[in-house]
C-alpha positions as CSV (number, residue, x, y, z in Angstrom):
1,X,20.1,-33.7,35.1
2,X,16.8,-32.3,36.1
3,X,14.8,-34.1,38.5
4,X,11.7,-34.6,36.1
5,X,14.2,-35.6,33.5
6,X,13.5,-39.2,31.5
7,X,16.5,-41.1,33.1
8,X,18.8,-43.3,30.3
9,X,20.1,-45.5,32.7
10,X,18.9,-49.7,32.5
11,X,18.1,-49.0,36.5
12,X,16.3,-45.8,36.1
13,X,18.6,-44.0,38.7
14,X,19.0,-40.4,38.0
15,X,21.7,-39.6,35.3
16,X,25.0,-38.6,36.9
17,X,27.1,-35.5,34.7
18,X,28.9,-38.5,33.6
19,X,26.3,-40.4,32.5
20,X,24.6,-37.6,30.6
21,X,28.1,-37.6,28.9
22,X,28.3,-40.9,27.9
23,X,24.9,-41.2,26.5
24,X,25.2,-38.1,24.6
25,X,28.1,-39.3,22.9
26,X,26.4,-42.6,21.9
27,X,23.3,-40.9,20.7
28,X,25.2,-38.8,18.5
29,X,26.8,-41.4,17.0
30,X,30.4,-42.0,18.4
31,X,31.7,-45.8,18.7
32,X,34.8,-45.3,20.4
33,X,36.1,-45.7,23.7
34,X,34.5,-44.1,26.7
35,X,36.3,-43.2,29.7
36,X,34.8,-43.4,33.9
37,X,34.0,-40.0,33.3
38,X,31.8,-39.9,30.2
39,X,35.0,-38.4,28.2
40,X,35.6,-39.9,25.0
41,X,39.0,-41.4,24.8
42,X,40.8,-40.7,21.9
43,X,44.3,-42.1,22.6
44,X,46.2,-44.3,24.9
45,X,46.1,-48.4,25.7
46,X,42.1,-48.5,25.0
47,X,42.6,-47.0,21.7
48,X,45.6,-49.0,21.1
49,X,43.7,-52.0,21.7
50,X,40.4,-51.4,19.8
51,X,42.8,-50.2,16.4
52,X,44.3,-54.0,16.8
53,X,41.2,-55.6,16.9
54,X,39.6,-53.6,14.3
55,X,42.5,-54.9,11.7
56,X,42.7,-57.8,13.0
């Protein structure tokens, strides 16, 4: 992320590349799971998990 960049982050920190992921996919819309790395997560026990919930 560029230096003059507005950071996204609650402590104003520069965005690391996996933060820049993460809020990318939240902005453009996407509720699901998000991995350490800013990677959405599309199946294992996270997914697993939120699918129960959701019907339950």
């Amino acid at each position: 992320m560029a230096s003059n960049a507005r950071s996204r982050r609650w402590d104003k920190k520069p965005e690391t590349d996996a933060d820049t992921r993460f809020f990318d996919l939240r902005e453009a819309g996407y509720t699901g799971p998000i991995d350490q790395d800013g990677y959405a997560v599309a199946s294992g026990p996270a997914v697993d998990i939120l699918r129960r919930l959701a019907g339950a």
